[in-house]
C-alpha positions as YAML, in Angstrom:
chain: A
units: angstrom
residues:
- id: 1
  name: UNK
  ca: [23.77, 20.20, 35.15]
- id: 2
  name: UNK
  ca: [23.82, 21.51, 31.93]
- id: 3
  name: UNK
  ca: [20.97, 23.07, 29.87]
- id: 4
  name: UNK
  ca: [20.06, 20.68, 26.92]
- id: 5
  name: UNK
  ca: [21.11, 21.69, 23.72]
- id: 6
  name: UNK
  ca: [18.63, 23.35, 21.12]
- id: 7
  name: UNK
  ca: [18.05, 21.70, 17.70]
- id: 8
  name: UNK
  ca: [17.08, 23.16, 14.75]
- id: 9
  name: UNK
  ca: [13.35, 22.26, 12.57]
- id: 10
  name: UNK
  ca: [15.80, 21.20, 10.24]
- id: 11
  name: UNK
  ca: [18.27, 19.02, 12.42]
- id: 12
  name: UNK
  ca: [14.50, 17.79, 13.77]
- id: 13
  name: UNK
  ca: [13.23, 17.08, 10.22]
- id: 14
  name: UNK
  ca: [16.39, 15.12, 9.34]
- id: 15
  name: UNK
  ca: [15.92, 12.65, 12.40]
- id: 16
  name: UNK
  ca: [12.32, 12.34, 11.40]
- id: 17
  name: UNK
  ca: [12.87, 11.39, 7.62]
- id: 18
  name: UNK
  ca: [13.48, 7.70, 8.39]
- id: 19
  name: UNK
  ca: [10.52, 7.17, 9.78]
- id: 20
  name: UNK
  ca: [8.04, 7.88, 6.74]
- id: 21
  name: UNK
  ca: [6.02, 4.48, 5.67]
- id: 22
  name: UNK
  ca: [6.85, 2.75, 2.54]
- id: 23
  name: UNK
  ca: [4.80, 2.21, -0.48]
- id: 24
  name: UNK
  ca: [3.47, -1.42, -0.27]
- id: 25
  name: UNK
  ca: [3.85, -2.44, -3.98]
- id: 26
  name: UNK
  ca: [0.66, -4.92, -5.14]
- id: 27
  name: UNK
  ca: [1.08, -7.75, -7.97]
- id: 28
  name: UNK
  ca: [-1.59, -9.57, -9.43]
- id: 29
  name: UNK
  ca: [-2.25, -13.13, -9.11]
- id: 30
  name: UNK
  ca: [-1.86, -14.52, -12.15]
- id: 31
  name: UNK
  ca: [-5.15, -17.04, -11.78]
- id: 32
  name: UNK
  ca: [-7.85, -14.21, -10.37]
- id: 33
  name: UNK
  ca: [-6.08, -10.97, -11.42]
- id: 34
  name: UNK
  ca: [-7.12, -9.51, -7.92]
- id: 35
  name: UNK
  ca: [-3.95, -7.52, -6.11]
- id: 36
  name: UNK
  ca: [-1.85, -9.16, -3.86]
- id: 37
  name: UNK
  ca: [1.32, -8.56, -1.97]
- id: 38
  name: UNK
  ca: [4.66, -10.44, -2.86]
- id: 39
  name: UNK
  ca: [5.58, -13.52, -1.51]
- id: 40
  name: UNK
  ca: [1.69, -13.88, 0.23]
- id: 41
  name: UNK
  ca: [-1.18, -16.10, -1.00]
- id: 42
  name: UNK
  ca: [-4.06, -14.26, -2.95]
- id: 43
  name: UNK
  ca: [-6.94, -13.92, -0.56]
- id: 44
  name: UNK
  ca: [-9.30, -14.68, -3.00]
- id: 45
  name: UNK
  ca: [-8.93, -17.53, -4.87]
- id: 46
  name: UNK
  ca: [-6.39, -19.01, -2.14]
- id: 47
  name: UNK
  ca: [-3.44, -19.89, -4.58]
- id: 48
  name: UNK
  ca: [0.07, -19.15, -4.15]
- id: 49
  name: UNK
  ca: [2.87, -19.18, -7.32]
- id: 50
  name: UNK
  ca: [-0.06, -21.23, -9.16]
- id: 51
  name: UNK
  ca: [-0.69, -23.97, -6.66]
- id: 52
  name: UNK
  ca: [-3.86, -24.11, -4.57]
- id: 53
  name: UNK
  ca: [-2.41, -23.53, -1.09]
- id: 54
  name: UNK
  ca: [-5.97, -23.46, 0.50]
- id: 55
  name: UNK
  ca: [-9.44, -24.07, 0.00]
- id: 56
  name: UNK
  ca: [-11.64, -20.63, 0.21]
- id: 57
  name: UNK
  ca: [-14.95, -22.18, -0.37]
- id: 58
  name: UNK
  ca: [-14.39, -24.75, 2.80]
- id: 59
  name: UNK
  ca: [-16.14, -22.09, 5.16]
- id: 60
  name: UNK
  ca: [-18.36, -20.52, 3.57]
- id: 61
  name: UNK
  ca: [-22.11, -21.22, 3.08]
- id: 62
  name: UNK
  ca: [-23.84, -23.34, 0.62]
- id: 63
  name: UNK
  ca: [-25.04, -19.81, -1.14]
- id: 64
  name: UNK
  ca: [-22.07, -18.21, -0.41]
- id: 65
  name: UNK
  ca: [-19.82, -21.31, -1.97]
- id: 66
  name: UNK
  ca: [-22.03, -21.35, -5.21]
- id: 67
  name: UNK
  ca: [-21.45, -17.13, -5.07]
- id: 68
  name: UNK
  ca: [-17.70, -17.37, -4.92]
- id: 69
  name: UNK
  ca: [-17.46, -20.05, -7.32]
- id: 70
  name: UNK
  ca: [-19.46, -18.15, -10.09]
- id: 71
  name: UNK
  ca: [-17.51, -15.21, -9.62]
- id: 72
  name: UNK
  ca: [-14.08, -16.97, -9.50]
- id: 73
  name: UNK
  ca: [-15.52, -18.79, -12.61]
- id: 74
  name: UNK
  ca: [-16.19, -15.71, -14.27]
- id: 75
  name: UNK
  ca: [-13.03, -14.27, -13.82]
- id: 76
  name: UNK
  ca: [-11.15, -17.00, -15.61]
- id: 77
  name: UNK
  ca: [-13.30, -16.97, -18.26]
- id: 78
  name: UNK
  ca: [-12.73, -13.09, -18.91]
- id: 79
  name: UNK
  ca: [-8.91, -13.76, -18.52]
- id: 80
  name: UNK
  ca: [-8.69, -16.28, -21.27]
- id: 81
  name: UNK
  ca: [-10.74, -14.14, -23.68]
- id: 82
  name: UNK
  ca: [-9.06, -11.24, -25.80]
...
C-alpha cells in the first residue's frame, strides 16, 4: 500500500469553503413589521402574504390574549401614523 498523499492548508481551505453557512435574509411582515423569513408565516401576528393563516391568541391565556392583542393593536396603530 501506498502512503496517502499530503495536502496543502490551502488545498484544505479550498475543500472547506463550501461549507460556510449562509446569511438568512429577514423581511418584514407587512401587518406587524416584526422580521420574518421568506415564504414562512410571521410568528407573531400569524398572517402569511396578508391573509390570517392562523389564530395566535387561540392558546394563550385570558391575560395573555388581552396582552397580545393590545400590543398587536398598538403596532397597527403606529404603522398607519406618519
Amino acid at each position: 500500500m501506498s502512503i496517502r498523499m499530503r495536502h496543502t492548508k490551502g488545498h484544505r481551505n479550498e475543500r472547506r469553503q463550501h461549507l460556510k453557512l449562509k446569511q438568512v435574509h429577514a423581511a418584514l411582515c407587512p401587518k406587524c413589521k416584526s422580521p420574518v423569513q421568506p415564504h414562512i408565516l410571521c410568528g407573531n401576528c400569524g398572517t402569511y402574504r396578508g391573509r390570517q393563516m392562523i389564530d395566535v391568541l387561540a392558546k394563550l391565556t385570558k391575560k395573555e390574549r388581552k396582552q397580545k392583542e393590545k400590543e398587536l393593536k398598538d403596532q397597527e396603530s403606529n404603522d398607519s401614523s406618519p
